[in-house]
Structures are given as structure tokens and as C-alpha cells.
C-alpha positions, 0 to 999 in steps of 0.5 A, spaced: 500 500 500 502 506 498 503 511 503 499 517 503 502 524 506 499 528 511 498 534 505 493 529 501 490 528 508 489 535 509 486 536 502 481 530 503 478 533 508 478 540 507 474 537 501 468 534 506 462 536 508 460 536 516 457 530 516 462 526 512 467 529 517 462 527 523 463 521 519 470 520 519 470 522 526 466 517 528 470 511 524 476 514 527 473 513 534 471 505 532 478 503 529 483 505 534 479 506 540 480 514 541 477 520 540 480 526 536 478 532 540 479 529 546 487 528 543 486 535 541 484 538 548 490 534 551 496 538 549 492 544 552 491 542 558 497 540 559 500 547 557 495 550 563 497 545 568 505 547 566 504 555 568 504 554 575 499 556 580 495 561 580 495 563 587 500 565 593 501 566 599 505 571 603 508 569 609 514 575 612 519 572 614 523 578 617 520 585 617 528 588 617 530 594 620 524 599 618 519 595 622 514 601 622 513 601 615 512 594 614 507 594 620 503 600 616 504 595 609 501 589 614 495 593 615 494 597 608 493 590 605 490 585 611 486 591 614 489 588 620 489 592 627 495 595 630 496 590 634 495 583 630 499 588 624 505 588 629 506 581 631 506 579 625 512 584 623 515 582 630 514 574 629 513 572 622 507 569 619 503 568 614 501 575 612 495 573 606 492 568 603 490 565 596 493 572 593 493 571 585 499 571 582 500 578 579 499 580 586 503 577 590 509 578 585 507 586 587 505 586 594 512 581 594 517 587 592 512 592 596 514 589 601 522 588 600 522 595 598 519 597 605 526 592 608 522 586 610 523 578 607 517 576 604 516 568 602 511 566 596 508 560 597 
């Protein structure tokens, strides 16, 4: 049998109405026991899962030298009290949860510019 190339396949089916499509779909399906689109999907989704996670969480590591400004950014992004802003500067913690990405990327350098060691998570 002669081997037929990709080009006259592509060309075959561009020729195809719906049905025979749907048709052809569906042998395909029968013969070697898998779906075409879920093949087609499968790359997507692993190009999604291959991105990473889409949330962070802040934890303060060290609030460094200027602790005043990082008890101030603690309450600016937590709505914190004083108090509960103060003991996260002074003993480390998680500082937000299930932050998206981007903005824990952004509230990160906020904080390191502010003096303190910020950890993603």
C-alpha cells in the first residue's frame, strides 16, 4: 500500500462536508479506540497545568530594620489592627492568603522595598 502524506490528508478533508467529517470522526473513534478532540484538548491542558499556580501566599519572614513601615504595609493590605499588624512584623507569619499571582509578585517587592523578607508560597 502506498503511503499517503499528511498534505493529501489535509486536502481530503478540507474537501468534506460536516457530516462526512462527523463521519470520519466517528470511524476514527471505532478503529483505534480514541477520540480526536479529546487528543486535541490534551496538549492544552497540559500547557495550563505547566504555568504554575495561580495563587500565593505571603508569609514575612523578617520585617528588617524599618519595622514601622512594614507594620503600616501589614495593615494597608490585611486591614489588620495595630496590634495583630505588629506581631506579625515582630514574629513572622503568614501575612495573606490565596493572593493571585500578579499580586503577590507586587505586594512581594512592596514589601522588600519597605526592608522586610517576604516568602511566596
Amino acid at each position: 500500500m502506498a503511503k499517503v502524506k499528511k498534505e493529501e490528508i489535509i486536502e481530503a478533508i478540507k474537501e468534506m462536508t460536516i457530516l462526512e467529517l462527523k463521519e470520519l470522526v466517528d470511524l476514527i473513534k471505532e478503529e483505534f479506540g480514541v477520540d480526536p478532540t479529546a487528543v486535541a484538548a490534551a496538549p492544552a491542558a497540559a500547557e495550563e497545568k505547566e504555568e504554575g499556580p495561580t495563587t500565593a501566599t505571603i508569609e514575612l519572614k523578617d520585617a528588617g530594620s524599618s519595622k514601622l513601615a512594614v507594620i503600616k504595609l501589614v495593615r494597608e493590605v490585611t486591614g489588620l489592627g495595630l496590634k495583630e499588624a505588629k506581631d506579625i512584623a515582630d514574629n513572622g507569619g503568614v501575612v495573606k492568603e490565596n493572593v493571585p499571582s500578579e499580586e503577590a509578585e507586587e505586594l512581594k517587592g512592596k514589601f522588600e522595598e519597605a526592608g522586610a523578607t517576604v516568602e511566596l508560597k
